[in-house]
DOSE-266074 format. One record per atom (N, C-alpha, C): x, y, z; residue in one letter; residue number from 1. Coordinates in Angstrom, 1 decimal. Layout:
BEGIN
u/v/w/resn/resi
X/Y/Z/a/NUM
...
END
This chain:
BEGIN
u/v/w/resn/resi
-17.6/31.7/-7.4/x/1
-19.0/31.7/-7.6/x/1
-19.7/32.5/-6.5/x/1
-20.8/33.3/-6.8/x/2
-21.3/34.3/-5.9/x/2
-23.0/33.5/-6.0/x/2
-23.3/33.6/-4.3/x/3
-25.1/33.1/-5.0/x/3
-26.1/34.2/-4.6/x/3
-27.1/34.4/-4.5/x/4
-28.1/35.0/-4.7/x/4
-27.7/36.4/-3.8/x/4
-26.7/36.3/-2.6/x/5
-26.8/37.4/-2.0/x/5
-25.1/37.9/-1.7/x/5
-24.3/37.6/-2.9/x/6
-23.4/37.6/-3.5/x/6
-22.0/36.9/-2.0/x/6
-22.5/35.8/-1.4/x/7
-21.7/35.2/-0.5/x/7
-20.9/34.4/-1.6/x/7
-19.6/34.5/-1.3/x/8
-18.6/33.6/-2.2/x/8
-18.4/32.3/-2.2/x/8
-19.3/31.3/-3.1/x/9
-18.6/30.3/-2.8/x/9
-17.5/29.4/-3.1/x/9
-16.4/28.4/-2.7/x/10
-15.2/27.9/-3.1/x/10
-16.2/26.3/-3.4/x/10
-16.2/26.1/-4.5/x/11
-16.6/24.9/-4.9/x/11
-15.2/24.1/-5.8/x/11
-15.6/22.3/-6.6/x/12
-15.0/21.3/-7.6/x/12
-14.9/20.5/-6.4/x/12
-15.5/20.1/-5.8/x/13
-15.0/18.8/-5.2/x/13
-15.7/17.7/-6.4/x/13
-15.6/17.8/-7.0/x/14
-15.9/16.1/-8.6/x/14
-14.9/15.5/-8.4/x/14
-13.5/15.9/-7.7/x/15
-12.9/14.4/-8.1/x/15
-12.0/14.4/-6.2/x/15
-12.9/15.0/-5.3/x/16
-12.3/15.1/-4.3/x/16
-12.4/13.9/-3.5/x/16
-11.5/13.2/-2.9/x/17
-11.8/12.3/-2.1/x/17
-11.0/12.4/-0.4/x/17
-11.9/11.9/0.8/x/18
-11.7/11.8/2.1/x/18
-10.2/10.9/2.6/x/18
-9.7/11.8/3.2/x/19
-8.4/11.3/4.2/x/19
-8.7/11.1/5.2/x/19
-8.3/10.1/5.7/x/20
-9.0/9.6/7.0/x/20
-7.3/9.8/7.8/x/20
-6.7/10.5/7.9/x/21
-5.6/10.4/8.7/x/21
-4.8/11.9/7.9/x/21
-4.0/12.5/8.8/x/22
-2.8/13.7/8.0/x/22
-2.2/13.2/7.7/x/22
-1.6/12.2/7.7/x/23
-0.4/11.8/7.2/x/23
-0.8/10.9/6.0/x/23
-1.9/10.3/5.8/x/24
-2.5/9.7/4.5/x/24
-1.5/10.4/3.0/x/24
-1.6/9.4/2.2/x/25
-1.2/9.9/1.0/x/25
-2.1/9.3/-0.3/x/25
-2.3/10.5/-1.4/x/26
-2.9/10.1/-2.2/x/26
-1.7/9.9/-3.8/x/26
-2.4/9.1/-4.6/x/27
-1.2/9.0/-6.0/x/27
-2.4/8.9/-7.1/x/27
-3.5/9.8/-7.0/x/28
-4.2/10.1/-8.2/x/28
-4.3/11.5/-8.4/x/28
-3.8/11.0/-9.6/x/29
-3.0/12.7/-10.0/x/29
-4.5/13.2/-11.2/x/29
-4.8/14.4/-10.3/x/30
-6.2/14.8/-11.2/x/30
-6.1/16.4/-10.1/x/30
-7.0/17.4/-11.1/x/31
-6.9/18.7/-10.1/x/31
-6.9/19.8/-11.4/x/31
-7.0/20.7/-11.1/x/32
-7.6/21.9/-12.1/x/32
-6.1/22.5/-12.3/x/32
-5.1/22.8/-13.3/x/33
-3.8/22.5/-13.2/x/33
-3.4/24.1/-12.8/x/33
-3.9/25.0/-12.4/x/34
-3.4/26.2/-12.2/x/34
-3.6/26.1/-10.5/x/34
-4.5/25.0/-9.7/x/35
-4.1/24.5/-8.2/x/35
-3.9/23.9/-7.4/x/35
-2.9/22.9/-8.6/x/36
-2.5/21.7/-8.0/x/36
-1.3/22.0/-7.7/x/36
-0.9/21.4/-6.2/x/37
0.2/21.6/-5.7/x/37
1.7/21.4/-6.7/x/37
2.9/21.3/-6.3/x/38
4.0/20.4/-7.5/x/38
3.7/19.3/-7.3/x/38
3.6/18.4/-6.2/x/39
4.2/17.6/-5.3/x/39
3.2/16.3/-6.0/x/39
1.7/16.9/-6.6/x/40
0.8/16.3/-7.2/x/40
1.1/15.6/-8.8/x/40
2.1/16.3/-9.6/x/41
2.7/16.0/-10.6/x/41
4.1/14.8/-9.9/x/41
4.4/14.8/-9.2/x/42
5.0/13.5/-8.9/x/42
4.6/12.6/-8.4/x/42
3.8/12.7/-7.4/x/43
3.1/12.2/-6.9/x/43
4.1/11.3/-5.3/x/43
3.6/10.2/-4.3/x/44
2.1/10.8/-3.6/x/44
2.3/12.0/-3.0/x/44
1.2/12.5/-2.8/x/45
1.1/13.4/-2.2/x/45
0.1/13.4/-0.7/x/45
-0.2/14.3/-0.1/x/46
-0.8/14.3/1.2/x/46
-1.9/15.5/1.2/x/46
-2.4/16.0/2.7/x/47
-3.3/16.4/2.7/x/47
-2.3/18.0/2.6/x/47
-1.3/18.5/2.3/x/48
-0.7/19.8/2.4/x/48
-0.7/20.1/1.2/x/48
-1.1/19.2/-0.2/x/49
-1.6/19.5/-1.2/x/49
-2.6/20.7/-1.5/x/49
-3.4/20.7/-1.0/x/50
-4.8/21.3/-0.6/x/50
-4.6/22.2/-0.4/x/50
-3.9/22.6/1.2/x/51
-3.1/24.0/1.6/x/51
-2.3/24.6/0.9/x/51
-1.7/23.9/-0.8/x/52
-1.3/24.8/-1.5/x/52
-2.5/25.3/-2.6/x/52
-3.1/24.4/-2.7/x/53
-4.6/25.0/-3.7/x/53
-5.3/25.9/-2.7/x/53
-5.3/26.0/-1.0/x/54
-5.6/27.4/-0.7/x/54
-5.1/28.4/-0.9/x/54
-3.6/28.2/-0.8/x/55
-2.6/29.9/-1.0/x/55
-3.0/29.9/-2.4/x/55
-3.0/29.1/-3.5/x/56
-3.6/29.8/-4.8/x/56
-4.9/30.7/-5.0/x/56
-5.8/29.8/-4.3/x/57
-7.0/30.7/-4.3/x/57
-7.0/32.2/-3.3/x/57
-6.1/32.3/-2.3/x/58
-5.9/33.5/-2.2/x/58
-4.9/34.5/-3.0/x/58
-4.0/34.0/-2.9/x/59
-3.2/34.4/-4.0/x/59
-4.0/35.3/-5.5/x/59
-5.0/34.2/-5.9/x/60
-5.8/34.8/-7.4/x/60
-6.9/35.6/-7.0/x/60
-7.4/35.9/-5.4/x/61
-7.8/36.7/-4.8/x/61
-7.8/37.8/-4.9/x/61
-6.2/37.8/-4.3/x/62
-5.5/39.4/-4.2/x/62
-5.0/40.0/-5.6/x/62
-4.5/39.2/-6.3/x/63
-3.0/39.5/-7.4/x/63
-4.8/39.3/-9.1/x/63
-5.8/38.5/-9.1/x/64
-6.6/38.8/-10.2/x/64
-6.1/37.3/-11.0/x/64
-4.6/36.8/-10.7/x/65
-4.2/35.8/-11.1/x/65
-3.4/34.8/-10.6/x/65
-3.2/33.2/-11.2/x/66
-3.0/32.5/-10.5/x/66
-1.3/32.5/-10.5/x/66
-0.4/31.7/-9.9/x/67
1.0/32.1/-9.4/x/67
2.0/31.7/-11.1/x/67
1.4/30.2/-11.6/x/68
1.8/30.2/-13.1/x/68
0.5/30.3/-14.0/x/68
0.0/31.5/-14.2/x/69
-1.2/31.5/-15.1/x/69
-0.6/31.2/-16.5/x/69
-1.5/30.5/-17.4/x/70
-1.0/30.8/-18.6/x/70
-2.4/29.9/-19.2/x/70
-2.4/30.1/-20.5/x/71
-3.7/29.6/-21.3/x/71
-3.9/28.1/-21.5/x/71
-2.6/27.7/-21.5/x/72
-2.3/26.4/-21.6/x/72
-1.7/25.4/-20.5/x/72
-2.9/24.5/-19.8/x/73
-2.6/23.4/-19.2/x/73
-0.9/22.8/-19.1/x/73
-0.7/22.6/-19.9/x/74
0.4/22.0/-20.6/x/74
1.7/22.6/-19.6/x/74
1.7/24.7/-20.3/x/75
2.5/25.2/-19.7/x/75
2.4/25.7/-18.2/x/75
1.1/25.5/-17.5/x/76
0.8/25.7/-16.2/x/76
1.7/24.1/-15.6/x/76
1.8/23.1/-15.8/x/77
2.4/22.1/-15.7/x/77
3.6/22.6/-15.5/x/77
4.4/22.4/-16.7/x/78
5.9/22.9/-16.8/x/78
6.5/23.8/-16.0/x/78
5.7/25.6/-15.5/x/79
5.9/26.1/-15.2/x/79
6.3/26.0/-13.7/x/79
5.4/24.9/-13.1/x/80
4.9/24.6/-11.8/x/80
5.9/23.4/-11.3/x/80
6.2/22.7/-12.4/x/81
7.4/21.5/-12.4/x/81
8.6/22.5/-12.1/x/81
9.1/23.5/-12.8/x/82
9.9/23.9/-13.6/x/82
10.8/25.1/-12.5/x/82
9.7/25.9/-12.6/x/83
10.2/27.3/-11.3/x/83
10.0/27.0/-10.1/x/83
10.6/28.1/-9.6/x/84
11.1/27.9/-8.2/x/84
10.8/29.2/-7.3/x/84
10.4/29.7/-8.0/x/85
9.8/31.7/-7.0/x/85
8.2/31.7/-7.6/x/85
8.0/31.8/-6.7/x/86
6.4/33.0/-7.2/x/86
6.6/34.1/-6.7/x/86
6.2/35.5/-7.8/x/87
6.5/36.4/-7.4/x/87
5.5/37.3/-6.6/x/87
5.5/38.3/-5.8/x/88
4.8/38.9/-4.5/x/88
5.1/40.1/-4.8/x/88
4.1/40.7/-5.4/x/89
4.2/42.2/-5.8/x/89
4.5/43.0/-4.5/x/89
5.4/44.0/-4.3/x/90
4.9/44.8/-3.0/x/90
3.6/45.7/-2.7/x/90
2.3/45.5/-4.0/x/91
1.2/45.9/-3.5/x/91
0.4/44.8/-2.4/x/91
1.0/43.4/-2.5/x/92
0.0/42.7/-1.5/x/92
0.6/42.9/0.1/x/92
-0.6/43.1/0.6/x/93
0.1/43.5/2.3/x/93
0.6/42.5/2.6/x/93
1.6/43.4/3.6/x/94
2.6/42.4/4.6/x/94
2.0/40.7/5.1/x/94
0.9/41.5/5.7/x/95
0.4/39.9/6.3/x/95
-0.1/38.9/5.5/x/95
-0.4/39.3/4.3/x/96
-1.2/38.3/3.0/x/96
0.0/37.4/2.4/x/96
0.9/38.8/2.0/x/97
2.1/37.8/1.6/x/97
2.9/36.8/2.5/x/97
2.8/37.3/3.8/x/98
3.8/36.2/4.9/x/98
2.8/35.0/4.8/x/98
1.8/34.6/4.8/x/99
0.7/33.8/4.7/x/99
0.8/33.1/3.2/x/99
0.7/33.8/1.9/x/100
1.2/33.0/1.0/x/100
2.4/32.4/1.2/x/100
3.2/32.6/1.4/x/101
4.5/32.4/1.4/x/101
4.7/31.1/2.7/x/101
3.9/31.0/3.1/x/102
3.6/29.8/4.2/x/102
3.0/28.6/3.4/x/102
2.0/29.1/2.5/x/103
0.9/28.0/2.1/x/103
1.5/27.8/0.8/x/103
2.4/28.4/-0.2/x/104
2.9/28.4/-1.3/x/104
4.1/27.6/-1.0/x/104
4.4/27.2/-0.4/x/105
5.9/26.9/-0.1/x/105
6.1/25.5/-0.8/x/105
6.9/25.5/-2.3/x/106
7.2/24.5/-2.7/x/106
7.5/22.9/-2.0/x/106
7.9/23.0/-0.9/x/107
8.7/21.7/-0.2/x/107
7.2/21.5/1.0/x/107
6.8/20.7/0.6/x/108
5.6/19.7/1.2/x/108
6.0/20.1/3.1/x/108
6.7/18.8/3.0/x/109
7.1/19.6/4.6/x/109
7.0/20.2/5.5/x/109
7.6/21.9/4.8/x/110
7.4/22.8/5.5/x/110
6.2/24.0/5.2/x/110
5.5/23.2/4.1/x/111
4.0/24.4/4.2/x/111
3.6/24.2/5.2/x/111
2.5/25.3/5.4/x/112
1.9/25.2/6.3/x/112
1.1/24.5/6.8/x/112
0.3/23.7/7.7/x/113
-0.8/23.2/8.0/x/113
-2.0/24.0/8.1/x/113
-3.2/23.2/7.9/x/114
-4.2/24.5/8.6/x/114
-4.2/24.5/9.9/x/114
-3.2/24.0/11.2/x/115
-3.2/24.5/12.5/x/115
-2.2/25.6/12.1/x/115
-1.3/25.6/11.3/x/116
-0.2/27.0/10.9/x/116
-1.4/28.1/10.7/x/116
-2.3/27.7/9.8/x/117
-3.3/29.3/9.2/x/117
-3.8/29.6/10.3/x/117
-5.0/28.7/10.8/x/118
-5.2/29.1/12.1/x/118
-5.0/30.3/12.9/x/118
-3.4/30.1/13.1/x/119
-2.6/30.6/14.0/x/119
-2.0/31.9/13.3/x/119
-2.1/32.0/11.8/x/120
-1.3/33.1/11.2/x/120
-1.8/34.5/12.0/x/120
-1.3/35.5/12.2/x/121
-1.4/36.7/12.5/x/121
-2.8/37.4/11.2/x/121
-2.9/36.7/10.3/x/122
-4.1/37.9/9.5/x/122
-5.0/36.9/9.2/x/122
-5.0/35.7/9.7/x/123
-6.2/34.8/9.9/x/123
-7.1/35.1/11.3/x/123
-6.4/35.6/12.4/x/124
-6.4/35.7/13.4/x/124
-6.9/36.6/13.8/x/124
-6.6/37.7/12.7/x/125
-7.5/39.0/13.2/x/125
-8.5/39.3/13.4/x/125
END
């Protein structure tokens, strides 16, 4: 969304609720299904959820679309259950892609945190 002086804004918090800790976990499974983490469809999940709904929103930034786009909810699910690669055109620059590929990272774990973005090399610049 763009407002009057075409600044971008990142809005939907309607079903967002506060973590009082990182390590918190949530098990309400709700989220706009093209940027919800996987980890959300099993559930609980944590606050590294989020950090995957940011590498989407950059992701649909650069690329025009989201990592499983598709028209149907249903198959945005399955797809996101299902695969195991998102693919990274070599038009997106080096540093964008090393950055998704932090924040995208299937395995909860090892995504990134936002002290990782922070610290990324094209956050940083």
């Amino acid at each position: 969304m763009l407002d009057e002086n075409f600044n971008i804004k990142i809005g939907d918090f309607g079903l967002a609720r506060m973590l009082k800790t990182i390590e918190e976990e949530r098990d309400t499974r709700c989220g706009t299904p093209n940027y919800i983490a996987p980890e959300v469809i099993k559930q609980p999940y944590t606050i590294k959820a989020d950090m995957w709904s940011f590498g989407v929103i950059i992701y649909k930034l650069v690329t025009g679309k989201a990592p499983f786009e598709s028209q149907k909810s249903s198959e945005v699910l399955k797809k996101l259950h299902e695969s195991t690669n998102i693919e990274y055109s070599d038009e997106i620059p080096k540093q964008i892609r090393s950055l998704l590929i932090l924040l995208l990272d299937r395995n909860e774990d090892s995504r990134a945190s936002i002290y990782d973005v922070r610290e990324h090399e094209y956050i940083r610049l």
